[in-house]
C-alpha positions, 0 to 999 in steps of 0.5 A: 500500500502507498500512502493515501490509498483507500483501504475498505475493512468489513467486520464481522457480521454475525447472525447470533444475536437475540431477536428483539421483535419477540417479547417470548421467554428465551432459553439459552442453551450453552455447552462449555465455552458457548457460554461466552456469547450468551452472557453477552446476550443476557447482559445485553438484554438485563441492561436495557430492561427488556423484562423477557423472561430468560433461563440459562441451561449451562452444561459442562462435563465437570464444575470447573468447566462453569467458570463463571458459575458464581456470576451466573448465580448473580443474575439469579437475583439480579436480573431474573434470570432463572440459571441451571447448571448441569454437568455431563461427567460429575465424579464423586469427588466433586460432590456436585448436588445438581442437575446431572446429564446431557444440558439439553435434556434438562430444558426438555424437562423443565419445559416439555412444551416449548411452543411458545419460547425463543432458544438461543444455544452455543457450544459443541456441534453434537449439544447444539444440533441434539438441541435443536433437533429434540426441540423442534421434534418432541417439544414442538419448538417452532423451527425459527424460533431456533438460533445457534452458533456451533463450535466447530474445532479447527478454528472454522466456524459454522453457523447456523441461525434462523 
């Protein structure tokens, strides 16, 4: 480049984000590291008061990989935010007293009929994909009411978003 030449950058243009036309209660589904953008959006949404109901379903194998876990009990009472943490992988040593199993299989429990909801998951492409697929199959969540973003190794990244 020389000086003065022109020099155009695009920034990223994401498809992950929630949806504000929508007043339904959102349940966001985070697997591991997934929970990075979520919190954006939870705290995104508590900072402009939007009053939607929110649920967090954060799943991790073992309770250190809940690395935020005690800020995600604030939001509890902070904002409203009801939060369920689940491992995958609890050993007794961990003496983990909750949810145990696959994160999404929590959310199809707590909420068996989720035709009136909004989900917004992340993380590991076999927990988002499972999710969406038992959502819309057997808790009759409507298709595009479904927003992800799947981690996918090797520093390539697929989306995949309503």
């Amino acid at each position: 480049m020389k000086e003065n030449d022109l020099l155009r950058i695009e920034g990223p243009v994401g498809a992950f984000f929630v949806r504000e036309q929508s007043a339904k209660p959102i349940i966001f589904v985070a697997s591991g590291t997934g929970f990075a953008p979520i919190k954006a959006m939870i705290e995104h949404e508590a900072s402009k008061g939007s009053g939607r109901p929110m649920s967090l379903y954060w799943g991790g194998r073992r309770p250190a990989d809940l690395y935020l876990d005690a800020l995600a009990n604030t939001w509890q009472e902070k904002y409203g935010v009801h939060y369920v943490p689940v491992l995958s992988e609890a050993r007794a040593e961990d003496a983990w007293s909750g949810r145990t199993g696959f994160v999404h299989r929590a959310v199809m429990e707590d909420h068996p009929d989720l035709s009136g909801h909004q989900v917004y998951a992340c993380g590991a492409p076999i927990v988002v994909q499972s999710a969406r697929d038992d959502f819309i199959k057997i808790c009759r969540l409507p298709e595009s009411e479904f927003f992800a973003d799947i981690f996918v190794s090797g520093g390539s990244r697929v989306r995949a978003a309503a």
